[in-house]
Backbone as XML, in Angstrom:
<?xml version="1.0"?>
<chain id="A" units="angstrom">
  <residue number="1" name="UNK">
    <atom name="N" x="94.463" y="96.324" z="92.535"/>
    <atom name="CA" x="93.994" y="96.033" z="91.188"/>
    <atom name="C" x="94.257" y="94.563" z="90.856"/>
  </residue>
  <residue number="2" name="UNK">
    <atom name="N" x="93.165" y="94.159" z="90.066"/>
    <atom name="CA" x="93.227" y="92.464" z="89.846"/>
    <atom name="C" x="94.313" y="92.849" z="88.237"/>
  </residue>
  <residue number="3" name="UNK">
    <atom name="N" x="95.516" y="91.829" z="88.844"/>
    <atom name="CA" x="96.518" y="91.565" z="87.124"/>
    <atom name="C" x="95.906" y="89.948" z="86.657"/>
  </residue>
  <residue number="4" name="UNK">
    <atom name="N" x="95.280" y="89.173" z="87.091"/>
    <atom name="CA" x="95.111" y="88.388" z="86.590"/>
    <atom name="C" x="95.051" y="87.768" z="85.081"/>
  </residue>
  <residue number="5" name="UNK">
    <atom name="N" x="94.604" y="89.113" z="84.417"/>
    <atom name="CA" x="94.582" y="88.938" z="83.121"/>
    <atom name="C" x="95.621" y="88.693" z="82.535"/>
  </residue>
  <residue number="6" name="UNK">
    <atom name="N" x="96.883" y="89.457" z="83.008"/>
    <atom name="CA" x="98.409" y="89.391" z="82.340"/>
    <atom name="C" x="98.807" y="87.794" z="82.379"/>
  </residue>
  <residue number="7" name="UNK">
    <atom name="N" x="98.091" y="86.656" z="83.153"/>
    <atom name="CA" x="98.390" y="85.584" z="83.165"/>
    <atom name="C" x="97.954" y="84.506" z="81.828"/>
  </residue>
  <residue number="8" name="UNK">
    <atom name="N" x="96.803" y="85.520" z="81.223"/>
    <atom name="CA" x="95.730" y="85.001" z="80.423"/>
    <atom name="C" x="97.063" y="85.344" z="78.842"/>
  </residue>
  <residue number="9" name="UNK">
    <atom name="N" x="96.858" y="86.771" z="79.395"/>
    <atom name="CA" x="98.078" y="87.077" z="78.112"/>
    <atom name="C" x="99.235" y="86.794" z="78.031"/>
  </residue>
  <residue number="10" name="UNK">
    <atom name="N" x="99.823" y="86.476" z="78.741"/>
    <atom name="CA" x="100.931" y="85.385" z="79.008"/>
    <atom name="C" x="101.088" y="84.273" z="77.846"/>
  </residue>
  <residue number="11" name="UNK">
    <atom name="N" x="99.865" y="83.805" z="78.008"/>
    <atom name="CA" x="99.438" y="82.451" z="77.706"/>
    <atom name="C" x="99.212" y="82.324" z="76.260"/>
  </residue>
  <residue number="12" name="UNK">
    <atom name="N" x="98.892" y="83.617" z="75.775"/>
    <atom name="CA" x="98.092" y="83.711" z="74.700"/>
    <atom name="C" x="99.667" y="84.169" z="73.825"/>
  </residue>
  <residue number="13" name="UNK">
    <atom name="N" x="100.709" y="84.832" z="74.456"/>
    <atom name="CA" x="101.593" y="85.452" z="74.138"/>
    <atom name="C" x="102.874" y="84.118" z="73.785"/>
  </residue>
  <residue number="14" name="UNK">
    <atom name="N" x="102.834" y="83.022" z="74.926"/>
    <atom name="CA" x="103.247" y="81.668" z="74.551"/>
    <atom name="C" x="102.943" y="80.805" z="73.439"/>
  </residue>
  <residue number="15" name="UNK">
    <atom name="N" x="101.917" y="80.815" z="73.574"/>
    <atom name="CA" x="100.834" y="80.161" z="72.749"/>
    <atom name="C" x="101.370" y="80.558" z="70.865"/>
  </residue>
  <residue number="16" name="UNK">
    <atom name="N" x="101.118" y="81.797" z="71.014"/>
    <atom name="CA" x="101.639" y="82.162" z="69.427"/>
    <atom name="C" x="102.603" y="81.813" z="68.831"/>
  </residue>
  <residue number="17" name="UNK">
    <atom name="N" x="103.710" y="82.367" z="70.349"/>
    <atom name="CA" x="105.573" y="82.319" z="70.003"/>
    <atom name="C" x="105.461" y="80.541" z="69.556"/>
  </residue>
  <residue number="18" name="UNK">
    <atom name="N" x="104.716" y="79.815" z="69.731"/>
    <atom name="CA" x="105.307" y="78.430" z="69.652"/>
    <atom name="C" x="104.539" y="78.349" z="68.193"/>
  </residue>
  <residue number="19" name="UNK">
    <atom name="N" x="103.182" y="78.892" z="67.910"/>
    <atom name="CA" x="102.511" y="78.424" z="66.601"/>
    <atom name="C" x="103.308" y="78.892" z="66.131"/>
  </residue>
  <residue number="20" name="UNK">
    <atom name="N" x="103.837" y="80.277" z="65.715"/>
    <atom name="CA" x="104.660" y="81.001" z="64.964"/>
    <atom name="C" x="106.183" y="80.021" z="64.292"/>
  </residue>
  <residue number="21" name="UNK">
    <atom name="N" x="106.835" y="79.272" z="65.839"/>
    <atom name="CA" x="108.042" y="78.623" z="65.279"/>
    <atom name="C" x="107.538" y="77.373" z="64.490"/>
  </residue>
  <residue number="22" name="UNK">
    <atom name="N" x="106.677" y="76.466" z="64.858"/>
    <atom name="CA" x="105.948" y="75.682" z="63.808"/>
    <atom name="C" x="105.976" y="76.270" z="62.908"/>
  </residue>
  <residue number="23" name="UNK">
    <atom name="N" x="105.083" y="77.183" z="62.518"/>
    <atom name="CA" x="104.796" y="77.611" z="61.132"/>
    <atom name="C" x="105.974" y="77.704" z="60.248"/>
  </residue>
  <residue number="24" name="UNK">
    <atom name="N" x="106.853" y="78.459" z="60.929"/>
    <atom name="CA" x="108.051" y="78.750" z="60.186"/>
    <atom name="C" x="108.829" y="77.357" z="59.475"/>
  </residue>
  <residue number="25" name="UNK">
    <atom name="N" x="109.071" y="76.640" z="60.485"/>
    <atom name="CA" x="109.743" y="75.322" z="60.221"/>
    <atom name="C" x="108.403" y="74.797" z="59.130"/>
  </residue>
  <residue number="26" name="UNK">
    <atom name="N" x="107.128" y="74.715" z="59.380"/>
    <atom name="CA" x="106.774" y="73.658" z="58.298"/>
    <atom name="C" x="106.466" y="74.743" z="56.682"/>
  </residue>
  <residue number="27" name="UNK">
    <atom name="N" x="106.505" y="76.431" z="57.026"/>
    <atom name="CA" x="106.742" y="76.747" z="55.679"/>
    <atom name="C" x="108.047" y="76.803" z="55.438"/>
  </residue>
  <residue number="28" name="UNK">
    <atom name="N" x="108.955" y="76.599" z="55.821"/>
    <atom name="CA" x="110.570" y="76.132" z="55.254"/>
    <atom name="C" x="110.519" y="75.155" z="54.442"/>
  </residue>
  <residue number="29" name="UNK">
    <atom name="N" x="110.052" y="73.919" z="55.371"/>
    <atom name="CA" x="109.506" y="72.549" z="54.607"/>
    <atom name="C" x="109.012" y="72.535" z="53.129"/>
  </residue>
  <residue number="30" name="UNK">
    <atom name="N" x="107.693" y="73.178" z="53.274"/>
    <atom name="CA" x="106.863" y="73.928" z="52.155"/>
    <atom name="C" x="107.472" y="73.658" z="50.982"/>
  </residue>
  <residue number="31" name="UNK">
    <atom name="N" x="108.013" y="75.149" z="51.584"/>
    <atom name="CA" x="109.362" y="75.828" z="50.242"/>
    <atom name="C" x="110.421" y="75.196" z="49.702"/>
  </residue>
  <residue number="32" name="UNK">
    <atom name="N" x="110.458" y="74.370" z="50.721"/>
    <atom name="CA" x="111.674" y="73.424" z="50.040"/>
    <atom name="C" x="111.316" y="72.252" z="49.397"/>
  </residue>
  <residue number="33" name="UNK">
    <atom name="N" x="110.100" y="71.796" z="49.544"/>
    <atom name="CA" x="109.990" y="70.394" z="48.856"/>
    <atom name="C" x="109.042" y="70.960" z="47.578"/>
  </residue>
  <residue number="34" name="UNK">
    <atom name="N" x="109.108" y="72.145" z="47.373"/>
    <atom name="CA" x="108.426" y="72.630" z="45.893"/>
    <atom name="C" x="109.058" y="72.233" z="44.373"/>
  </residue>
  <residue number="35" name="UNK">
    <atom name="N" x="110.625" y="72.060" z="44.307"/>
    <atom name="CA" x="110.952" y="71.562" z="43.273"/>
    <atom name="C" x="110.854" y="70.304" z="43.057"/>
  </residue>
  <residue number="36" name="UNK">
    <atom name="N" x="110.782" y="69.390" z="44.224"/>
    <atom name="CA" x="110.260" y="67.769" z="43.990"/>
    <atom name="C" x="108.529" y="67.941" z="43.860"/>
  </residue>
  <residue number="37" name="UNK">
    <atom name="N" x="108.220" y="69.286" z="44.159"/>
    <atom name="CA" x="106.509" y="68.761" z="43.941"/>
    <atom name="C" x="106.396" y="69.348" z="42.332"/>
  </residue>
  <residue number="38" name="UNK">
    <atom name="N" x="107.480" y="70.299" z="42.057"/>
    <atom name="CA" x="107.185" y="70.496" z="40.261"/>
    <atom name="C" x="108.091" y="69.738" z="39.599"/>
  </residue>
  <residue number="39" name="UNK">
    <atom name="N" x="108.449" y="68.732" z="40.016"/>
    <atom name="CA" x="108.919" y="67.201" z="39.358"/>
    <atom name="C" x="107.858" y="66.264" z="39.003"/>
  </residue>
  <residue number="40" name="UNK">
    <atom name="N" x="106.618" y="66.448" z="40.437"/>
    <atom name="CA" x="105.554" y="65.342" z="40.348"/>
    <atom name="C" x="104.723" y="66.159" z="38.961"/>
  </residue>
  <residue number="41" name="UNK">
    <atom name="N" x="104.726" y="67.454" z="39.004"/>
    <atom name="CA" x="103.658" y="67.762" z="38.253"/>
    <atom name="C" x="104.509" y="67.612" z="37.010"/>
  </residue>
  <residue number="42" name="UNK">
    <atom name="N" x="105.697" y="67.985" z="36.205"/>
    <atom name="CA" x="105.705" y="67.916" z="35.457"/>
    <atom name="C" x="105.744" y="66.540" z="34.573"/>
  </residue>
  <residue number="43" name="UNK">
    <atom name="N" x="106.043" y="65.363" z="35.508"/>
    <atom name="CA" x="105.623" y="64.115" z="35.150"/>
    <atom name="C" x="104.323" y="63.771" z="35.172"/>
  </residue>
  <residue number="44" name="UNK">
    <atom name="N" x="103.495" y="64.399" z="35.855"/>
    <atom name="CA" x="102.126" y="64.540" z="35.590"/>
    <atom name="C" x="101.527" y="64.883" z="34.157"/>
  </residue>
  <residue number="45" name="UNK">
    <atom name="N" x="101.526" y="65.955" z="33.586"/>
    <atom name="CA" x="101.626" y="66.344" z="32.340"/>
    <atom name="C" x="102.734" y="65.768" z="31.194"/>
  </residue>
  <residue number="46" name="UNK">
    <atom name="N" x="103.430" y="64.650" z="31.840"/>
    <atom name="CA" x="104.199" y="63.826" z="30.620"/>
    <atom name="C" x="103.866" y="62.824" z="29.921"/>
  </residue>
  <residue number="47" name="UNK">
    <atom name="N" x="104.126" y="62.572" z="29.004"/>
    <atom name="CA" x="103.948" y="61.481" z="28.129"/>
    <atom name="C" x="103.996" y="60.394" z="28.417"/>
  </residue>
  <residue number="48" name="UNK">
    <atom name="N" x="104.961" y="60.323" z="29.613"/>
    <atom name="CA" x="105.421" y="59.361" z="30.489"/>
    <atom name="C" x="104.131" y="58.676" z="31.503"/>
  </residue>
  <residue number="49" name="UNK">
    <atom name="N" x="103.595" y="59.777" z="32.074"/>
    <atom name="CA" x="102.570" y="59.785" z="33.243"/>
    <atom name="C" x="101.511" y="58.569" z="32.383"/>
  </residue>
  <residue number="50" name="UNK">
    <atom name="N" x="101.466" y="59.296" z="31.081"/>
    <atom name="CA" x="100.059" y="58.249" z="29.856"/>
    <atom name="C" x="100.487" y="56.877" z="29.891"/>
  </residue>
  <residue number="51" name="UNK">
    <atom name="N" x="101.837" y="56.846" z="29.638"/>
    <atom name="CA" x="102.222" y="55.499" z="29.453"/>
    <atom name="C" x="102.371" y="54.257" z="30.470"/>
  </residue>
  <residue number="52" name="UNK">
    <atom name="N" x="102.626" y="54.819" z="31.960"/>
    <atom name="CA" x="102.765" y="54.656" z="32.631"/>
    <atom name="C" x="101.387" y="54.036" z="33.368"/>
  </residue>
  <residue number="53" name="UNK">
    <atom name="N" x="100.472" y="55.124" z="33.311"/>
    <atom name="CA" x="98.744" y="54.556" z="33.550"/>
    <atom name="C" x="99.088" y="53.701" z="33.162"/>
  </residue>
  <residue number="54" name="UNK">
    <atom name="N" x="98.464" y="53.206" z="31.396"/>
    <atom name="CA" x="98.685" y="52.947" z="30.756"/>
    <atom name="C" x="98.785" y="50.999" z="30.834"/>
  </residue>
  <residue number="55" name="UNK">
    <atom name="N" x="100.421" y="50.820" z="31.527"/>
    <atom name="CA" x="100.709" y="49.783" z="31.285"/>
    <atom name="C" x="100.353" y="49.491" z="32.842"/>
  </residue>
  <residue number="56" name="UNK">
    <atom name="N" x="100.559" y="50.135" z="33.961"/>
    <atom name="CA" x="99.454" y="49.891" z="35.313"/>
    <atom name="C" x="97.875" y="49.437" z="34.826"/>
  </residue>
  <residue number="57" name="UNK">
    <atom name="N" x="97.219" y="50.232" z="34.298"/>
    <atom name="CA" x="95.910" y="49.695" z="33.858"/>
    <atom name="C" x="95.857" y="47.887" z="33.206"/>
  </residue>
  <residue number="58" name="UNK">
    <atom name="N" x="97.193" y="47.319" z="32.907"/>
    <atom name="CA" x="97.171" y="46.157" z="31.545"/>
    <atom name="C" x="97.796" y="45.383" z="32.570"/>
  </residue>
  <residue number="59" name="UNK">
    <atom name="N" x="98.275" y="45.664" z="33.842"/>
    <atom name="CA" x="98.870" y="44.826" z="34.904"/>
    <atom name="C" x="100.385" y="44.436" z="34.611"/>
  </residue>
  <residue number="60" name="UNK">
    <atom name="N" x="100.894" y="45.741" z="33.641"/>
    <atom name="CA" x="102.394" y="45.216" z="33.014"/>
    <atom name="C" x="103.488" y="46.098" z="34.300"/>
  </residue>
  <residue number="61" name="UNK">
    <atom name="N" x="102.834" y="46.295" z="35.365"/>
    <atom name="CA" x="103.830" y="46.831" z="36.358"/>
    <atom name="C" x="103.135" y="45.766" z="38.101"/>
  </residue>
  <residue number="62" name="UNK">
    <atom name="N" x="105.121" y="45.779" z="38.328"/>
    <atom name="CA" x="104.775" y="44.714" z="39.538"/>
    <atom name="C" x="104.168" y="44.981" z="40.525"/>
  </residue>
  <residue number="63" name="UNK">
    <atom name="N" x="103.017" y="44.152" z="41.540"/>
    <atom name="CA" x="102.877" y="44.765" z="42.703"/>
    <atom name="C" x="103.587" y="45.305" z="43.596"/>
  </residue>
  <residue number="64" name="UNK">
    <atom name="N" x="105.275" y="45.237" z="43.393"/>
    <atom name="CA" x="106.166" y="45.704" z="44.344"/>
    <atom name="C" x="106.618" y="46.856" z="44.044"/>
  </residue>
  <residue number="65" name="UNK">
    <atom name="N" x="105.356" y="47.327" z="43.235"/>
    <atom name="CA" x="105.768" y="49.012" z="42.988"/>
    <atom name="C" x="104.573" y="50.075" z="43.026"/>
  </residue>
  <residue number="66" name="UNK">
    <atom name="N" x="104.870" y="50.800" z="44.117"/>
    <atom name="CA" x="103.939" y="51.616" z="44.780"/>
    <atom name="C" x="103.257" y="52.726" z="43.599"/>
  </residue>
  <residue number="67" name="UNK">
    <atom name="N" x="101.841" y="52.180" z="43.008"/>
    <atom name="CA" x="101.260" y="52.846" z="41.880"/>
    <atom name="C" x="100.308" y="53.944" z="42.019"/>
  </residue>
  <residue number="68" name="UNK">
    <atom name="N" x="100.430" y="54.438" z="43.455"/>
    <atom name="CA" x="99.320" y="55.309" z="43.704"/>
    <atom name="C" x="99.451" y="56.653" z="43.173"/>
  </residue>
  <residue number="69" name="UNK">
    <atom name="N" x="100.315" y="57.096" z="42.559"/>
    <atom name="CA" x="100.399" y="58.306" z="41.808"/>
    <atom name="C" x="100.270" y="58.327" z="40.512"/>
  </residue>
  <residue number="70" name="UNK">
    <atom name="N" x="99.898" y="57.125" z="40.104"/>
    <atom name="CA" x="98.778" y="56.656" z="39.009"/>
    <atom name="C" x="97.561" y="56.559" z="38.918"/>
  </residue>
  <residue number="71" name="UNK">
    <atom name="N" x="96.985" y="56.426" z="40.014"/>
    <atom name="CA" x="95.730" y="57.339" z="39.577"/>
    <atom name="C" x="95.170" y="58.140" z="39.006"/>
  </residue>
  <residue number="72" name="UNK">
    <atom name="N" x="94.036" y="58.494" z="38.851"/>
    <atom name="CA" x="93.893" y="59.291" z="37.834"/>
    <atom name="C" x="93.720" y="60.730" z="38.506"/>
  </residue>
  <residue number="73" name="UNK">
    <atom name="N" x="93.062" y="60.413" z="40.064"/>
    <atom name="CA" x="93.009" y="62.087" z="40.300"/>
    <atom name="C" x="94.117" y="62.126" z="41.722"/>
  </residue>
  <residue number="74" name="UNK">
    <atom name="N" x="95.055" y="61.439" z="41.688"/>
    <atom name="CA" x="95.689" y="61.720" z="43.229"/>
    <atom name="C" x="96.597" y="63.100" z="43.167"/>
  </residue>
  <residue number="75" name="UNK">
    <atom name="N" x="97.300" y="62.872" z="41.689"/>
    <atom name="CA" x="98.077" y="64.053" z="41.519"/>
    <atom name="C" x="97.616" y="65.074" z="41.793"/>
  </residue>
  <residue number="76" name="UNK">
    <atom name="N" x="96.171" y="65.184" z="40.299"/>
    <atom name="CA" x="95.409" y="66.323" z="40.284"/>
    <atom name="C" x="95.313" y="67.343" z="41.874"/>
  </residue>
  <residue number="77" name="UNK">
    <atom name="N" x="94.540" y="65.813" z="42.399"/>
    <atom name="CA" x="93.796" y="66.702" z="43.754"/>
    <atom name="C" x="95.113" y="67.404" z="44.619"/>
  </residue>
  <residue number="78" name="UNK">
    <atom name="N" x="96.169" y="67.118" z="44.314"/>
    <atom name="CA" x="97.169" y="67.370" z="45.602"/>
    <atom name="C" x="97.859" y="68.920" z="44.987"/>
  </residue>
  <residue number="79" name="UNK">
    <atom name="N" x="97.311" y="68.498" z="43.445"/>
    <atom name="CA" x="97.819" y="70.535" z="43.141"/>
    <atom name="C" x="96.853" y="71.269" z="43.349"/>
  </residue>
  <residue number="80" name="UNK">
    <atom name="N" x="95.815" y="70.725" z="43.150"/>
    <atom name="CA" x="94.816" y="71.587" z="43.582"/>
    <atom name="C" x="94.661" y="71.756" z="45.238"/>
  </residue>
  <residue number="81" name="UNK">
    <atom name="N" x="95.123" y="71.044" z="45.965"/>
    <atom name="CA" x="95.086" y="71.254" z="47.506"/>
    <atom name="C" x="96.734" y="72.038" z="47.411"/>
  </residue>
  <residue number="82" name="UNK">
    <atom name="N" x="97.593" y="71.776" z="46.853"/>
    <atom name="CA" x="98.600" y="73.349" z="46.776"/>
    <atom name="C" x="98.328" y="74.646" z="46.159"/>
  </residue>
  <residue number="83" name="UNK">
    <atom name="N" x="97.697" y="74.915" z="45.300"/>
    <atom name="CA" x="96.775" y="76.104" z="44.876"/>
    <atom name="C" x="96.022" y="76.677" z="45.668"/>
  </residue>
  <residue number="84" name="UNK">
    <atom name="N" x="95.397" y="75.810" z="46.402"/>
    <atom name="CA" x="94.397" y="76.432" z="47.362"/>
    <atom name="C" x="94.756" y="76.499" z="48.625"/>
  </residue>
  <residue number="85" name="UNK">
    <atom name="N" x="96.212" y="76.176" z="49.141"/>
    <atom name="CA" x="97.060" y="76.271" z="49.929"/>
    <atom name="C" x="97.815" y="77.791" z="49.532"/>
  </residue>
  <residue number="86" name="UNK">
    <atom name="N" x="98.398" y="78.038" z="48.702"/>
    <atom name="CA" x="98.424" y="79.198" z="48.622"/>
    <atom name="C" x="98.182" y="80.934" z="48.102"/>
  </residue>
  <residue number="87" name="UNK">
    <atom name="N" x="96.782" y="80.094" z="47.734"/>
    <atom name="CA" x="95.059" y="80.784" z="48.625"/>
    <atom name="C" x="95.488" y="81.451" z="49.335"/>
  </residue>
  <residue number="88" name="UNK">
    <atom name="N" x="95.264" y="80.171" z="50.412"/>
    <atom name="CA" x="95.110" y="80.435" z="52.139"/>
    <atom name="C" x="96.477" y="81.183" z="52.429"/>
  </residue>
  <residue number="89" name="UNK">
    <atom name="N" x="97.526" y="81.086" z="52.307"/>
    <atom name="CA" x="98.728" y="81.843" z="52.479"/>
    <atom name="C" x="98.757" y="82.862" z="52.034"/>
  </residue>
  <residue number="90" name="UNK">
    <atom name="N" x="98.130" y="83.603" z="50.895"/>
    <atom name="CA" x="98.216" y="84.978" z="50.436"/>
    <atom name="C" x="97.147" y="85.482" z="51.121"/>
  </residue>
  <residue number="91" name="UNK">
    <atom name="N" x="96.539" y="85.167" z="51.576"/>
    <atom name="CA" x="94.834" y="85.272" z="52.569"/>
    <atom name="C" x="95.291" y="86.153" z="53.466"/>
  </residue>
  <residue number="92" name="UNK">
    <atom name="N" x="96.267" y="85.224" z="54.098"/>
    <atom name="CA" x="96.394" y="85.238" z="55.908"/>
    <atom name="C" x="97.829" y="86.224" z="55.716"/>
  </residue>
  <residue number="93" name="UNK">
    <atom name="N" x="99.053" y="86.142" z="54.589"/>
    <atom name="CA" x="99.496" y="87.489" z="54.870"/>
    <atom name="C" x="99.138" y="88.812" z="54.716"/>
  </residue>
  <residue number="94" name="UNK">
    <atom name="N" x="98.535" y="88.616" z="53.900"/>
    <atom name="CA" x="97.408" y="90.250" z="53.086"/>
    <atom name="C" x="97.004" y="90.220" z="54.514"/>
  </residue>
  <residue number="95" name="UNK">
    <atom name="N" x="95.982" y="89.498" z="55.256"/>
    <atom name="CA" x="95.591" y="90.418" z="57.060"/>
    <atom name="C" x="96.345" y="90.789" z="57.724"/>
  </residue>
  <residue number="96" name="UNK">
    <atom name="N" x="97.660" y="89.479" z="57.602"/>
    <atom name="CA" x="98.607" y="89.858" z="58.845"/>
    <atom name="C" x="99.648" y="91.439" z="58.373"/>
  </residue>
  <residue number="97" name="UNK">
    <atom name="N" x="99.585" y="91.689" z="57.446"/>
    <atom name="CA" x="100.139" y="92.817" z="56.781"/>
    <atom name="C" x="99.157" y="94.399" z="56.943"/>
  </residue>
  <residue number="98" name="UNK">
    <atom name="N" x="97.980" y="94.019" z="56.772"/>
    <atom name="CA" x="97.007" y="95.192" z="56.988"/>
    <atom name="C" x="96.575" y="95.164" z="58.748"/>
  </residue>
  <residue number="99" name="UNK">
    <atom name="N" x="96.652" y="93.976" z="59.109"/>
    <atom name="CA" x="96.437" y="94.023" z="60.833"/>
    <atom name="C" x="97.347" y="94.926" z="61.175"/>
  </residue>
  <residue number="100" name="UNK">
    <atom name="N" x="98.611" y="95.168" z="60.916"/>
    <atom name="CA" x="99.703" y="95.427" z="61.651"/>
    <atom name="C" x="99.549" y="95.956" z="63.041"/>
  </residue>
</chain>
């Protein structure tokens, strides 16, 4: 009998074990840098965030200060790419839960 295949599944069986430890480590990551990302947002929605445009827009802040989270949509877009990040995460456990 040809086992050849068990070499294929082998592979496929490697292959996971390693996506799997990635995954883990970068949703650790995730999870952990969520209270500095509801720092960005809630300075987002601050009074602060207005003022801040604000005096960036009037050139009253130095070039030696990194203003790109003054923009107007960088924040926005990056909660909305975490929203729809975990989308995709309630997505893929709801299958991996009904795959079993």
């Amino acid at each position: 009998m040809d086992y050849n295949y068990l070499n294929e599944l082998n592979e496929i069986y490697e292959d996971h074990e390693k996506l799997m430890e990635n995954l883990k480590k970068a949703l650790e990551e995730f999870v952990d840098h969520q209270d500095k990302y509801k720092r960005l947002v809630t300075y987002y929605y601050s009074e602060d965030f207005t003022k801040d445009m604000d005096a960036s827009n009037r050139g009253e802040i130095g070039d030696d200060i990194n203003q790109a989270v003054l923009s107007e949509d960088a924040i926005y877009d990056l909660m909305g790419e975490n929203y729809y990040t975990g989308l995709a995460l309630l997505e893929t456990a709801n299958d991996l839960i009904q795959d079993k």
